[in-house]
Each structure stands twice: as C-alpha cells, then as structure tokens.
Backbone as JSON Lines, residues from 0, in Angstrom:
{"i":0,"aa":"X","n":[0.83,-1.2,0.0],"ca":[0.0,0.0,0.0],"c":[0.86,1.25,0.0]}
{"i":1,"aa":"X","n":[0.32,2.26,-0.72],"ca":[1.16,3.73,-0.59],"c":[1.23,4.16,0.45]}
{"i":2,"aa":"X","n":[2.07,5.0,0.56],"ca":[2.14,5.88,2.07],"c":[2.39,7.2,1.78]}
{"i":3,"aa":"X","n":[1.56,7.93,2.61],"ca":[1.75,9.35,2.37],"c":[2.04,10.1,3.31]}
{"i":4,"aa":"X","n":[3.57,11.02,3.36],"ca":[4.18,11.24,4.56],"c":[4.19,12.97,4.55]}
{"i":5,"aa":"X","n":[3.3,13.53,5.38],"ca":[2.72,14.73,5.54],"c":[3.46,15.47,6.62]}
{"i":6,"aa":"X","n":[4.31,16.57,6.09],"ca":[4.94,17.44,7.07],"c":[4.12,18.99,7.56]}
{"i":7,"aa":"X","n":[3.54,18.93,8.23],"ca":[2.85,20.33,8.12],"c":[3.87,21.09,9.14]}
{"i":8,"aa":"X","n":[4.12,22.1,8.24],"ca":[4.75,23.56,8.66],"c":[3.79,24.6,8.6]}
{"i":9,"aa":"X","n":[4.23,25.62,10.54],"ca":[4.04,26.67,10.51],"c":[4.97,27.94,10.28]}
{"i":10,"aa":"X","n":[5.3,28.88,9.24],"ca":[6.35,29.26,9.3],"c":[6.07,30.98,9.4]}
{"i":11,"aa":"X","n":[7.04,31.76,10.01],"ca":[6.95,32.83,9.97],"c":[6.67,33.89,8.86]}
{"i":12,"aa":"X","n":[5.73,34.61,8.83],"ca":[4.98,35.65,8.02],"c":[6.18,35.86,7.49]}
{"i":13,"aa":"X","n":[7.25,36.45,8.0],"ca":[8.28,37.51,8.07],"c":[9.18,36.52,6.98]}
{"i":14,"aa":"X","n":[9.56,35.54,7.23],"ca":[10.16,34.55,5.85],"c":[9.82,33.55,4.67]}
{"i":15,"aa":"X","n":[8.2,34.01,5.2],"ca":[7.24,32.65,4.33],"c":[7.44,33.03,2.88]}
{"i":16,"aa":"X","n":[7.41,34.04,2.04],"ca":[7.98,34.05,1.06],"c":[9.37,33.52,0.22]}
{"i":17,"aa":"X","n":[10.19,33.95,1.19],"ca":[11.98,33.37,0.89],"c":[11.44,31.29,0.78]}
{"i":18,"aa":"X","n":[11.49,30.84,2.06],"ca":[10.38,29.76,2.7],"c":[10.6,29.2,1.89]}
{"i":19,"aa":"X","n":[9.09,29.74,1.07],"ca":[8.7,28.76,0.02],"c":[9.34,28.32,-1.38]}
{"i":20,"aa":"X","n":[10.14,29.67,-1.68],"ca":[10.76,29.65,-2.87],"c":[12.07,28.87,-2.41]}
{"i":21,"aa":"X","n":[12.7,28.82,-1.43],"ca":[13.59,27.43,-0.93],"c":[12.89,25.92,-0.92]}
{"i":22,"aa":"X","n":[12.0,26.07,-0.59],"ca":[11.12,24.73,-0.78],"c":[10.82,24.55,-2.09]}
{"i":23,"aa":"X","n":[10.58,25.07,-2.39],"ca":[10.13,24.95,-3.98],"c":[11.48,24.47,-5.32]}
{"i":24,"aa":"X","n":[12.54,25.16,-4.91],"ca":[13.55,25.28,-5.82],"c":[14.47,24.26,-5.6]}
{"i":25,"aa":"X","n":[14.7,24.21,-4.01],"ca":[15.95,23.5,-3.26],"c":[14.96,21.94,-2.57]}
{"i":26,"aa":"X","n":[14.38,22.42,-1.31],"ca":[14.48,21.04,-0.67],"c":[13.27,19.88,-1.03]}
{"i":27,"aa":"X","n":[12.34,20.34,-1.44],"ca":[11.07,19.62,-2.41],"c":[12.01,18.95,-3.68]}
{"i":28,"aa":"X","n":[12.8,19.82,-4.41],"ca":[13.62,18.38,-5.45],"c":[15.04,17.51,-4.74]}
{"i":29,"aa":"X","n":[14.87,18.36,-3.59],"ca":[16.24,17.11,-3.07],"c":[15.92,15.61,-2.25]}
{"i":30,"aa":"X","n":[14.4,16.05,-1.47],"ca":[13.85,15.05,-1.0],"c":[13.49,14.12,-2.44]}
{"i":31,"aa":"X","n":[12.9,14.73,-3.34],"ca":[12.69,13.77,-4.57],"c":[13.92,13.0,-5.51]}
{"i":32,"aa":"X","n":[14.88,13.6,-5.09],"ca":[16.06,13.04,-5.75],"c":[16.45,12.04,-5.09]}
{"i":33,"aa":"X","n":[16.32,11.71,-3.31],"ca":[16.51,10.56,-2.91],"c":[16.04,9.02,-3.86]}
{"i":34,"aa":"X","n":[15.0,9.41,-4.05],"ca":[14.35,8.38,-5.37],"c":[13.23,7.52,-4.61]}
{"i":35,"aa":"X","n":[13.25,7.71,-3.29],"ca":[12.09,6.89,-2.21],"c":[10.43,7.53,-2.77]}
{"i":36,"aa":"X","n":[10.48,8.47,-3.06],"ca":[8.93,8.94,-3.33],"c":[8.69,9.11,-4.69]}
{"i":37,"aa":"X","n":[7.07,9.17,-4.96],"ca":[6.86,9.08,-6.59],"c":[6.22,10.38,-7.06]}
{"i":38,"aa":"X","n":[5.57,10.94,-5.82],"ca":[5.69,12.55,-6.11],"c":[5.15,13.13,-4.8]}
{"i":39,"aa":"X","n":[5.38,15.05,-4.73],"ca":[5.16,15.53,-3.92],"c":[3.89,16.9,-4.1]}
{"i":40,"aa":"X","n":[3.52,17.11,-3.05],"ca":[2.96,18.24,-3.43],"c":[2.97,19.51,-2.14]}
{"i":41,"aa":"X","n":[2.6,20.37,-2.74],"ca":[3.01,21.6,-0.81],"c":[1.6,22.27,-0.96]}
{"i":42,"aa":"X","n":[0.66,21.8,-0.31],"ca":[-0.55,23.0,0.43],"c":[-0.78,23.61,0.9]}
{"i":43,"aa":"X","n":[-1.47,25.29,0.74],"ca":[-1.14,26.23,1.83],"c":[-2.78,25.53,2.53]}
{"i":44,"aa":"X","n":[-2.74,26.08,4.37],"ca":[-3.43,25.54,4.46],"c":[-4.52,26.69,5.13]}
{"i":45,"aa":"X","n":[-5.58,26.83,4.25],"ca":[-6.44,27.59,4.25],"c":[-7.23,27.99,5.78]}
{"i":46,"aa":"X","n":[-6.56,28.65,6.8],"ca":[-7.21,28.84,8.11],"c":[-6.55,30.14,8.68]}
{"i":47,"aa":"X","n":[-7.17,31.04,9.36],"ca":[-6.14,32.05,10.17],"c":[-5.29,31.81,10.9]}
{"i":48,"aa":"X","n":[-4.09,32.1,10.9],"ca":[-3.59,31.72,12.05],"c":[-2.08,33.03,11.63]}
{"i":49,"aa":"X","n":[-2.63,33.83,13.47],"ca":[-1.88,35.0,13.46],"c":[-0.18,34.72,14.14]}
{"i":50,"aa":"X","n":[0.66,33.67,14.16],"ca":[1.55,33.23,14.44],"c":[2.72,32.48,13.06]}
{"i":51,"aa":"X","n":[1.74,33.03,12.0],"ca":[2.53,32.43,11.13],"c":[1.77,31.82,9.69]}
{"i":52,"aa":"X","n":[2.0,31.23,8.77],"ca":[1.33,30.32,7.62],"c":[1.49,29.19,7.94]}
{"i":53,"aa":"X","n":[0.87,27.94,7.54],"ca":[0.74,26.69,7.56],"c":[0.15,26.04,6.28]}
{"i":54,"aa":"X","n":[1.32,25.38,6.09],"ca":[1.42,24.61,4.97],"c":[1.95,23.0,5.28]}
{"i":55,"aa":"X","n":[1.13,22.05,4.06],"ca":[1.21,20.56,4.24],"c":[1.91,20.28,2.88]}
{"i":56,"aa":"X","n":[2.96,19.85,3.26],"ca":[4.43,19.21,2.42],"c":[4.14,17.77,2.13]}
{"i":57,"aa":"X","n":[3.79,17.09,1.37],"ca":[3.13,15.68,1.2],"c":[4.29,15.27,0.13]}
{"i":58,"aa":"X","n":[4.41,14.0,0.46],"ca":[5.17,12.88,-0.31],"c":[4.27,11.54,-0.77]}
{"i":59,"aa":"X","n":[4.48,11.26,-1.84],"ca":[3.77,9.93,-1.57],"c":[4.48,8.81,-1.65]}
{"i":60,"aa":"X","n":[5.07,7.47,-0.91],"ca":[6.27,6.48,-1.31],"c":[5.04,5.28,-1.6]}
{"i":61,"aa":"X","n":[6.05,4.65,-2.62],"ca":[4.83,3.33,-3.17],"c":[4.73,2.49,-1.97]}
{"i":62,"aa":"X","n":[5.52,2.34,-0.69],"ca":[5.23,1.05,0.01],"c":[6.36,2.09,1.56]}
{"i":63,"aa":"X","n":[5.44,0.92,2.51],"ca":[6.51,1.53,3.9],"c":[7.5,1.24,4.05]}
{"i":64,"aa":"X","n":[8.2,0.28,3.09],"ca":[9.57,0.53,2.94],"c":[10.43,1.09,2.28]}
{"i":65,"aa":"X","n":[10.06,1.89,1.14],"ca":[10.7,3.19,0.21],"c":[10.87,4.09,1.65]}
{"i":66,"aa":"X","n":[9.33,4.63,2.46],"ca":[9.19,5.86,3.45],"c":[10.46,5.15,4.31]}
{"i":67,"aa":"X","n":[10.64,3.93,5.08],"ca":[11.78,3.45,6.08],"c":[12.85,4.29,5.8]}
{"i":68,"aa":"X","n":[13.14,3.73,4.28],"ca":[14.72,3.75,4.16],"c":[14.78,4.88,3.98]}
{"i":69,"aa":"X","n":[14.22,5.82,3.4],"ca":[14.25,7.66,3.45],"c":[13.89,7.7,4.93]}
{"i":70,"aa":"X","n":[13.43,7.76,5.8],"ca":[13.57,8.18,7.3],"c":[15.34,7.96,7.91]}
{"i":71,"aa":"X","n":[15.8,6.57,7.63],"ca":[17.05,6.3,8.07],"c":[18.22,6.13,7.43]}
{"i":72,"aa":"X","n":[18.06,6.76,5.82],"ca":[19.06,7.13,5.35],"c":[19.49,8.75,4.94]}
{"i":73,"aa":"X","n":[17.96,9.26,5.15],"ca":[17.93,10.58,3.92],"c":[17.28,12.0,5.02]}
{"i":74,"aa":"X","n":[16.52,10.98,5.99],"ca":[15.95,12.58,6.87],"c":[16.2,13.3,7.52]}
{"i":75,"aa":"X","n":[17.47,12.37,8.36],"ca":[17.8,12.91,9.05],"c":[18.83,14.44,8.7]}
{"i":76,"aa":"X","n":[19.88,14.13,7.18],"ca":[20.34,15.13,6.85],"c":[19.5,16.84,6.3]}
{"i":77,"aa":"X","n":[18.29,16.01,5.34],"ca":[17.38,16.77,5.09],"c":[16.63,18.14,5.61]}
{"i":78,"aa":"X","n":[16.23,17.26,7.58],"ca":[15.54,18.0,8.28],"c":[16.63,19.02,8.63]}
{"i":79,"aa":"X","n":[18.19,18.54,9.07],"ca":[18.97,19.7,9.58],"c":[18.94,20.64,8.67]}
{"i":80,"aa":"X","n":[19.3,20.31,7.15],"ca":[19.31,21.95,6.34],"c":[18.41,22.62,6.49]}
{"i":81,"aa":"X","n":[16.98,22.12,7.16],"ca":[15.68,23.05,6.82],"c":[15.88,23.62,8.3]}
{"i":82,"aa":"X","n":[16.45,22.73,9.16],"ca":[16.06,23.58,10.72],"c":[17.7,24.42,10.86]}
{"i":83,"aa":"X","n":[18.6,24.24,10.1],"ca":[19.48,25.36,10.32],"c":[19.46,26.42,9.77]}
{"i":84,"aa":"X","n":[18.39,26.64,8.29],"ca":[18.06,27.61,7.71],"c":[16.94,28.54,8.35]}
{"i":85,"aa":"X","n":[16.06,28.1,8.98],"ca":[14.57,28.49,9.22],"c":[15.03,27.93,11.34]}
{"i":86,"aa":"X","n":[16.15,28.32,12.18],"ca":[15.76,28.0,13.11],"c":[15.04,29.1,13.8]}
{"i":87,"aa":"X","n":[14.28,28.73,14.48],"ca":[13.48,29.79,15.01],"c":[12.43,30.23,14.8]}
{"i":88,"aa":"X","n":[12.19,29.82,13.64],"ca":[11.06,30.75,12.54],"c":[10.02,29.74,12.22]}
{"i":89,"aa":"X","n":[10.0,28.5,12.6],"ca":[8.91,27.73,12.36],"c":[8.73,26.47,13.35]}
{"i":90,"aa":"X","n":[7.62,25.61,12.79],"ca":[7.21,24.92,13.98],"c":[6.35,23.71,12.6]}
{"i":91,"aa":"X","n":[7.16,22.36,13.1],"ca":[6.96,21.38,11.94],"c":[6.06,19.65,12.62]}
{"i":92,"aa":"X","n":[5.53,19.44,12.61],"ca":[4.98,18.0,12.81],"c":[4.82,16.76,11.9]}
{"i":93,"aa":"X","n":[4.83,15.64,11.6],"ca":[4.68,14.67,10.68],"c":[4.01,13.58,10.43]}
{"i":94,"aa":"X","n":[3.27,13.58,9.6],"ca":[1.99,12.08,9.94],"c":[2.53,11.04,9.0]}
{"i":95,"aa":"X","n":[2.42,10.14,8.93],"ca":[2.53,9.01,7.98],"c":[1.11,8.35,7.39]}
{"i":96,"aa":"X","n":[0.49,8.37,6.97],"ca":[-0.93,7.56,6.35],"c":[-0.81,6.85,5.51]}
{"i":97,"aa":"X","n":[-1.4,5.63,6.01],"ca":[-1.42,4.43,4.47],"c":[-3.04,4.88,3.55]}
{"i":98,"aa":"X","n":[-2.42,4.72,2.36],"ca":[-3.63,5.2,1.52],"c":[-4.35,3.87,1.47]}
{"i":99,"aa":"X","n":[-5.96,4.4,1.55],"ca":[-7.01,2.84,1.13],"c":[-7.97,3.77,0.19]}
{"i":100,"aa":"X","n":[-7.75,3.63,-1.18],"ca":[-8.29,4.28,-2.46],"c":[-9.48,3.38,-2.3]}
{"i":101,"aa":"X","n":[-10.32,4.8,-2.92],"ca":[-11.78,4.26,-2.81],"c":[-11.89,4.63,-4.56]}
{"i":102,"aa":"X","n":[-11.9,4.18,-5.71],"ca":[-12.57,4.72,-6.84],"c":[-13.97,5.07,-6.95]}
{"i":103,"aa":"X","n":[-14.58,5.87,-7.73],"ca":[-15.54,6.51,-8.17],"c":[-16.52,5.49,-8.85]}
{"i":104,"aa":"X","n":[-17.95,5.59,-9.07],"ca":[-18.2,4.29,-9.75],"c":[-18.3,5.0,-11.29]}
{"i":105,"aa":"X","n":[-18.38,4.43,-12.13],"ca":[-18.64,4.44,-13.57],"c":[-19.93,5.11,-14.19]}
C-alpha cells in the first residue's frame, strides 16, 4: 500500500515568502532526488492563524519501505538543512498515512 508522509509547517509571516521559494527550488527536489517517493505536493493551508502560515508538504512512497529507508538514510540530513536555515522561525509535525483508495463508480 502507498504511504503518504505529511509534514505540516508553521512558518513565519516575516520569511514565508523566501520559505517557500527554498522549498520549492531546493528542498522539495532534493527530497525527490533521494528516489524513495513518486511525487510531492506543498498545500497552503487555508485557516487564520496569526503566528505564522501553515502549509502541508506531502510525499507519496509506493510502500513503507521506500518511506523506512528515506527516514534512516535521507531525513535525518534533510531535516537539519531546513532547521538550520529556518531555526526559530517555524514549527513542523509529521503524519505518515497508508492510503485505502476508494474509486468513483462508472
């Protein structure tokens, strides 16, 4: 089954622009260059919140062992570039979900 590994970031007003265009340019194709996931996507996430933006960083890996071996070969370097760039300035959590696809009927 797929797995879909959801980072939601809150990040500061004050850098969410720079932020994203680092995410976007730099660490969204370096996590994909590991080769563990089959694609990604970044959501802003539509709610007030006067402490910052919040956005959901999604991966999807074909099986829980592509997500393993990117946790214990690839994340740990990953997460430091993002928390030595952005320390201070944000606030990150992580879900893992196995997908159970429901299709549409015909």
């Amino acid at each position: 089954m797929q797995i879909l590994y959801n980072v939601t970031v809150n990040i500061d007003h004050e850098v969410e622009e720079e932020w994203l265009l680092w995410m976007r340019s730099t660490h969204i194709p370096d996590v994909m260059k590991t080769g563990y996931f089959l694609e990604a996507k970044i959501c802003k996430v539509l709610a007030e919140d006067q402490g910052g933006q919040t956005y959901s960083i999604q991966y999807l890996a074909p099986d829980m062992h592509s997500y393993k071996k990117y946790v214990h070969e690839e994340s740990p370097r990953l997460q430091e570039e993002h928390s030595a760039k952005y320390e201070g300035k944000f606030v990150a959590f992580r879900t893992i979900l196995e997908i159970d696809s429901i299709h549409g009927q015909g």
